[in-house]
C-alpha positions in Angstrom: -0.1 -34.1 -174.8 -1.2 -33.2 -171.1 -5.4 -33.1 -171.0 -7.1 -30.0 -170.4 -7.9 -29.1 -166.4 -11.1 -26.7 -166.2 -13.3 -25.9 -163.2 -16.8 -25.5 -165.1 -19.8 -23.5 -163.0 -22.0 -26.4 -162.6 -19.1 -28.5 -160.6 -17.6 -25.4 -158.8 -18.6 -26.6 -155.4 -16.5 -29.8 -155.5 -14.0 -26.7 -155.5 -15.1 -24.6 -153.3 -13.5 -26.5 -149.8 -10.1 -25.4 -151.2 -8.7 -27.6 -153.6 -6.1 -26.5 -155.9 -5.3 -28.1 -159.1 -2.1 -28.9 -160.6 -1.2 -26.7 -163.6 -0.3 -28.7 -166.6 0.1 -28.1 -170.5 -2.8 -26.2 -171.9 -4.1 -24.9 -168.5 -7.9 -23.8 -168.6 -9.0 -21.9 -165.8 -12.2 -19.9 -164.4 -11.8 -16.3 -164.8 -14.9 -14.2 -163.4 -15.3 -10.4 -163.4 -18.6 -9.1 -162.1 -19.3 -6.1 -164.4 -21.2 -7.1 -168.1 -19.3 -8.1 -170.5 -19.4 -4.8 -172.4 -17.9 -3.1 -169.1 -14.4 -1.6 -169.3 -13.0 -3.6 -166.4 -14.5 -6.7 -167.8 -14.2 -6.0 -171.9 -10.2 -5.4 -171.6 -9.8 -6.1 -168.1 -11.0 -10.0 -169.0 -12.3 -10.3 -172.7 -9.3 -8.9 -173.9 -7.0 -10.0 -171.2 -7.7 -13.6 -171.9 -6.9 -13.1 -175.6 -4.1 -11.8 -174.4 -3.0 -14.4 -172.2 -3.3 -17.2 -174.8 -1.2 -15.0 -177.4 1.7 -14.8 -174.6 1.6 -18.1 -173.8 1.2 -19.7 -177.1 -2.3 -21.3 -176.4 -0.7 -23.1 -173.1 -2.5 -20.7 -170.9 -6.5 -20.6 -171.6 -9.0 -18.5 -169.7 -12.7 -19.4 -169.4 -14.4 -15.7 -169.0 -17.5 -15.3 -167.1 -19.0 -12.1 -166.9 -21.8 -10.0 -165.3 -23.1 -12.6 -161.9 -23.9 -15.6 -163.2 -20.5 -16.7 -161.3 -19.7 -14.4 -158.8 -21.9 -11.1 -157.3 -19.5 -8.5 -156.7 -19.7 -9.1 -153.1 -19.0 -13.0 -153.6 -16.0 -11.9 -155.6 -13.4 -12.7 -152.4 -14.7 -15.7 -150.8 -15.4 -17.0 -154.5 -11.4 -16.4 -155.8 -10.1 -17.6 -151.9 -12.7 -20.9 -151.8 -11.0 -21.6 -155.8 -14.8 -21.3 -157.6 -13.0 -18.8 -159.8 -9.6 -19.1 -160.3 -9.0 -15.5 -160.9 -11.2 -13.0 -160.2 -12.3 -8.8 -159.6 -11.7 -7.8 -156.3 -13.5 -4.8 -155.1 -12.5 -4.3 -151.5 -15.3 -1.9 -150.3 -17.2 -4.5 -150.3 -15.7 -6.6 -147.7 -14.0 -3.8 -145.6 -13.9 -6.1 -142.3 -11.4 -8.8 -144.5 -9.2 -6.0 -146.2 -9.3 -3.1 -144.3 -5.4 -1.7 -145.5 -6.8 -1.8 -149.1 -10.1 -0.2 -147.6 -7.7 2.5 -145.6 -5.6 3.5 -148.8 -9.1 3.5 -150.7 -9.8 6.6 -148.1 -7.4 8.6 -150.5 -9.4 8.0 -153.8 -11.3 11.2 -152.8 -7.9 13.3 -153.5 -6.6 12.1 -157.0 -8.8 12.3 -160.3 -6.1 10.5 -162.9 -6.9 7.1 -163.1 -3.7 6.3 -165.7 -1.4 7.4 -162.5 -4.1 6.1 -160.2 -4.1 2.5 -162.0 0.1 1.7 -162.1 0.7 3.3 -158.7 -2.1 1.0 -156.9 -0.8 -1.9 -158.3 3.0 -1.0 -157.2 2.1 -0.4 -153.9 -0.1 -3.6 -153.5 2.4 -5.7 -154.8 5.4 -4.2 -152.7 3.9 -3.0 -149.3 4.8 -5.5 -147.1 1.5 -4.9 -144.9 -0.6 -5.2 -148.5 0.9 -8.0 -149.7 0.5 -10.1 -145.7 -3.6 -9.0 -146.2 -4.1 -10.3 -149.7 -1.9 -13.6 -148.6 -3.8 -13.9 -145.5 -7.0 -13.8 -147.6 -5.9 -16.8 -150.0 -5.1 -14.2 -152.9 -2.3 -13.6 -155.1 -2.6 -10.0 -156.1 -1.7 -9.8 -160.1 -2.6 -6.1 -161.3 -4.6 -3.3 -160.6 -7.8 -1.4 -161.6 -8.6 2.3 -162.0 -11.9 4.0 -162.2 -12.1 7.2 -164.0 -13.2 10.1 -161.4 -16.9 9.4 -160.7 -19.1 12.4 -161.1 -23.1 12.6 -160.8 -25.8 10.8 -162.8 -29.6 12.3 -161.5 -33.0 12.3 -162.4 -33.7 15.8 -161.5 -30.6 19.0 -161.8 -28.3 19.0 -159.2 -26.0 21.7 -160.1 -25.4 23.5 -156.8 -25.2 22.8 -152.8 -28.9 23.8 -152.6 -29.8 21.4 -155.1 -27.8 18.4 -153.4 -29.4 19.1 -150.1 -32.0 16.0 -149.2 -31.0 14.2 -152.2 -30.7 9.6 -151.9 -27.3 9.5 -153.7 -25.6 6.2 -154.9 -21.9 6.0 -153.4 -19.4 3.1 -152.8 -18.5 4.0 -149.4 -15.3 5.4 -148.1 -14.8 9.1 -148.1 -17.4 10.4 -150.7 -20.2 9.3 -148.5 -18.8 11.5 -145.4 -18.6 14.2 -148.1 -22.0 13.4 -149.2 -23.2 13.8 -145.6 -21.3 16.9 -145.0 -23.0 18.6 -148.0 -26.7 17.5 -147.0 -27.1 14.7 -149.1 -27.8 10.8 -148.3 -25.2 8.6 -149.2 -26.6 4.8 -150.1 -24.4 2.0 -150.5 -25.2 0.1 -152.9 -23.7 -2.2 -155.8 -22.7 -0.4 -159.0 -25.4 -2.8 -160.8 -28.6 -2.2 -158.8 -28.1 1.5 -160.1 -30.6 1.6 -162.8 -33.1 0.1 -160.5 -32.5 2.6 -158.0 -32.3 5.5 -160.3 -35.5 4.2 -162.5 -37.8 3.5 -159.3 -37.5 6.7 -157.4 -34.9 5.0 -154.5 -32.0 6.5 -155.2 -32.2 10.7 -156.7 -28.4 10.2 -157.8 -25.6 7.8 -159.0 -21.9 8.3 -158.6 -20.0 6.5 -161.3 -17.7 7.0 -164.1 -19.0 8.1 -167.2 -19.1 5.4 -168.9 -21.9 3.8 -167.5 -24.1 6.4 -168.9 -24.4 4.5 -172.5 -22.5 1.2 -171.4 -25.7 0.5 -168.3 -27.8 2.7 -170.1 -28.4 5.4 -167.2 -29.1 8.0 -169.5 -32.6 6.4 -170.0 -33.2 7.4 -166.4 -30.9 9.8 -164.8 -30.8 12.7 -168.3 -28.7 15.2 -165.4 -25.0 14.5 -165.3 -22.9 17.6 -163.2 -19.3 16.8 -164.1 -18.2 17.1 -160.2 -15.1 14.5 -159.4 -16.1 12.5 -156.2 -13.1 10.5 -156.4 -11.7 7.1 -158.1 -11.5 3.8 -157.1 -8.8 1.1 -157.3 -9.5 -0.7 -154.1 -8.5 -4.6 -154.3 -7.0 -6.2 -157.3 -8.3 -6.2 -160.9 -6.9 -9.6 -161.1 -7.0 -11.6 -157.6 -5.6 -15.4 -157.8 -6.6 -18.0 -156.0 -3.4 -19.0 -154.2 -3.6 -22.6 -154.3 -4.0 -22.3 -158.0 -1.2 -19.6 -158.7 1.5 -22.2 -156.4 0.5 -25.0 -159.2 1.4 -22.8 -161.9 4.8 -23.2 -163.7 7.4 -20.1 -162.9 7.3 -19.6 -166.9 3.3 -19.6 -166.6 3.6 -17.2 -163.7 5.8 -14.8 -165.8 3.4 -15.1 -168.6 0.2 -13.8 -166.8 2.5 -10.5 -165.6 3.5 -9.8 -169.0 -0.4 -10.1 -170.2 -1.2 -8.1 -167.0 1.3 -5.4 -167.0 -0.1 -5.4 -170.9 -3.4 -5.1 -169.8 -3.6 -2.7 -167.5 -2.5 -0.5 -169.6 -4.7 -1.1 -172.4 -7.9 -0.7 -169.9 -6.7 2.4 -168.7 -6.3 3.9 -172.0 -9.9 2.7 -173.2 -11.5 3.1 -170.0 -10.7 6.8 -170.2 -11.6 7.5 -173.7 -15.1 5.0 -173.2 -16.5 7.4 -170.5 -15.3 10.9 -172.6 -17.2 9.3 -175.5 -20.1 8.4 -173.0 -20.8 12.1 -172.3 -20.7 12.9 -175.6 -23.1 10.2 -176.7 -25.4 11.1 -173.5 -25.9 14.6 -174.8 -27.0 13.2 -178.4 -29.3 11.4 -176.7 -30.8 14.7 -175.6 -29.4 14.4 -171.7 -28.0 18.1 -169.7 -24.1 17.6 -169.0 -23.4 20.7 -166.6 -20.2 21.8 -164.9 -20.7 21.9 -160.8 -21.4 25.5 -159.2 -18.5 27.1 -157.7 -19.5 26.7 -154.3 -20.5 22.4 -155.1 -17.2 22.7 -156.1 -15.9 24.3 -153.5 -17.2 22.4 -151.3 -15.6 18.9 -153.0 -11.7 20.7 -152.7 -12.0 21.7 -149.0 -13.4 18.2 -148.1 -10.0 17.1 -149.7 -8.2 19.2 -147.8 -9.8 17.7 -144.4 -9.6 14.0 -145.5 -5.6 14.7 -145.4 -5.8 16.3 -142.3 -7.5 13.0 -140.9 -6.6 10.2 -142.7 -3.4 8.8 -140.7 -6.1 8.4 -137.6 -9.0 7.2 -139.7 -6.8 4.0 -141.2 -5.6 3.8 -137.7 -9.1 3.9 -135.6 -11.2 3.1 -138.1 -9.8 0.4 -140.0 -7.2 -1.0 -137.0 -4.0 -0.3 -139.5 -1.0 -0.4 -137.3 1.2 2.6 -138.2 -1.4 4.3 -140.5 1.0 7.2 -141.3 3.7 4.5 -142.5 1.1 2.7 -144.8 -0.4 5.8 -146.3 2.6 7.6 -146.5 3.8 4.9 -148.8 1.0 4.6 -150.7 1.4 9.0 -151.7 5.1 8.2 -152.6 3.8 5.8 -154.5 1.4 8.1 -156.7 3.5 10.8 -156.5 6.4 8.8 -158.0 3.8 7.5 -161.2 3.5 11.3 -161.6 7.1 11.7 -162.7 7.3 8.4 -164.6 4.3 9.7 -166.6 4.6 13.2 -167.1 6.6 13.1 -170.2 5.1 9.6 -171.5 2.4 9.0 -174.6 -1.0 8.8 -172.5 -2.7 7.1 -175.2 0.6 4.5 -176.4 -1.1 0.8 -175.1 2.4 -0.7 -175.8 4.6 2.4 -174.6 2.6 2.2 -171.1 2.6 -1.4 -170.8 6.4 -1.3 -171.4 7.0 1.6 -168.0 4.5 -0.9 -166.0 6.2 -4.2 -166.7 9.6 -2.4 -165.6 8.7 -0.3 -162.8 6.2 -2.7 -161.2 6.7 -6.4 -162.7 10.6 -5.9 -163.4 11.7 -6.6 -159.4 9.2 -9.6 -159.1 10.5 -12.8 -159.1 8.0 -15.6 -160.8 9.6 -18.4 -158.8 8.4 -16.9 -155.6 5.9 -13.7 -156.0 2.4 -14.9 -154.3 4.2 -18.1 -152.7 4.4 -18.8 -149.0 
């Protein structure tokens, strides 16, 4: 029997010049994902993946998880998955706009949509069947494997913030794109910072507001020091791949190997959606036991998030354009819509909460037309 191959941490930089290794029987391999280990994205997105993986594959396939940054910071994540430090890693695009601006452009829309199970199958099938897409993920060393979905982030605060008054002045967490023009437009003070300095922010005075998903109420403990959530959706995120392979490593892989990690992929995908979802509708739920104020937006806050939709269609063809330097923006995005809008029909009759009846629709609609011989190869 073939020996194991595995990249450990402490000899990652004999990597990290761009060596690939060749793929043999019982493959180990460095998979990192940013978020803690109790995370959505990172529980079943990479605890659970993995598991997954070695079922498929019969033990011939064996991730090495790494969570939280002991690896990888999230803005580390791309050069970290290109230079081969982890073999397979979280993407998230905003933070390296300048090296993937068409996922940054399409990430303009998150604004607009609020269903991450539509938001999660259509992102992938886009970015692994636009032609632009796929050239800026090759062109960056990656192999782009599956998709990620936020649920729509709404506002964690220290003090009520219920209303456009009460927004005014306020230092509020955002990820960039369109919510922090919208943040701007409404008075408030958009602040770009990682997803994981948000206690600190939140518990020291330098941030007023957070915009996440639910979830991280109970799962980073927020509630401790932000007990004012207003349900107001400030968009999703799905920007960059949930699974990004290094390319030198996915070319060693065996075809059958390479059809393996899709079927555990399409798998998973579904089965973080589904928990992702129900994690942050038990997080609110939690957060008010704990004694914290979950309040619905004022009509006019409201207001104020629908008409900004309305204007970020109006402008988005010339913002991927001038902005991010997309060559025929209206083409790209326009693709990216049909996209969603055709994961609206394929899911409007289907079990929301059925892992395997989910799993099933993605592995057809968006793994079915992908060869494993040559997806991801040059």
């Amino acid at each position: 029997m073939l020996g194991k191959k595995l990249i450990l941490p402490a000899i990652a930089a004999v990597f990290a010049a761009g060596g690939a290794f060749t793929a043999h029987a019982e493959t180990s391999f460095i998979a990192n994902s940013f978020y803690d280990a109790e995370h959505p994205l990172s529980k079943f997105g990479y605890v659970e993946w993995a598991e997954k993986v070695r079922e498929i594959s019969g033990g011939d396939l064996s991730p090495e998880v790494y969570t939280g940054s002991v690896l990888l910071a999230p803005r580390a994540s791309l050069q970290g998955a290109r230079d081969n430090i982890a073999n397979v890693a979280n993407i998230a695009a905003v933070y390296t706009p300048s090296e993937l601006p068409v996922a940054n452009a399409i990430q303009e829309l998150g604004f607009n949509y609020s269903d991450p199970l539509t938001a999660i199958f259509a992102a992938a099938d886009f970015s692994m069947h636009n032609a632009v897409q796929l050239k800026e993920w090759a062109d960056n060393g990656i192999v782009y494997l599956g998709a990620y979905a936020t649920p729509p982030y709404i506002l964690f605060c220290s003090k009520p913030v219920r209303t456009l008054e009460d927004i005014k002045g306020k230092r509020i967490r955002t990820a960039g794109s369109s919510v922090s023009k919208w943040v701007e437009e409404v008075g408030g003070i958009p602040v770009n910072v990682p997803s994981s300095e948000m206690y600190t922010g939140l518990e020291r005075g330098t941030l007023d507001c957070a915009s996440n998903a639910a979830n991280d109420l109970i799962d980073r403990s927020l509630w401790e020091v932000a007990p004012y959530t207003t349900e107001l959706p400030t968009g999703m995120y799905w920007t960059g791949p949930e699974w990004g392979f290094n390319a030198g490593f996915w070319a060693d892989l065996t075809s059958a190997q390479r059809k393996q990690l899709m079927d555990a992929t399409a798998y998973s995908m579904a089965n973080m959606a589904v928990n992702y979802i129900a994690r942050s509708e038990a997080a609110l739920e939690e957060a008010k036991a704990k004694g914290n104020e979950v309040s619905q937006p004022s009509p006019e806050l409201m207001a104020s998030v629908e008409e900004f939709r309305e204007k970020v269609l109006g402008e988005i063809y010339t913002i991927a354009e001038q902005k991010y330097g997309v060559a025929n923006g209206a083409d790209l995005i326009d693709d990216f819509r049909f996209t969603y809008a055709k994961w609206e029909g394929l899911l409007e009759h289907a079990d929301r909460s059925n892992v395997d009846a989910l799993a099933a629709i993605a592995a057809k609609e968006i793994y079915g037309d992908l060869d494993p011989t040559s997806y991801g190869l040059k």
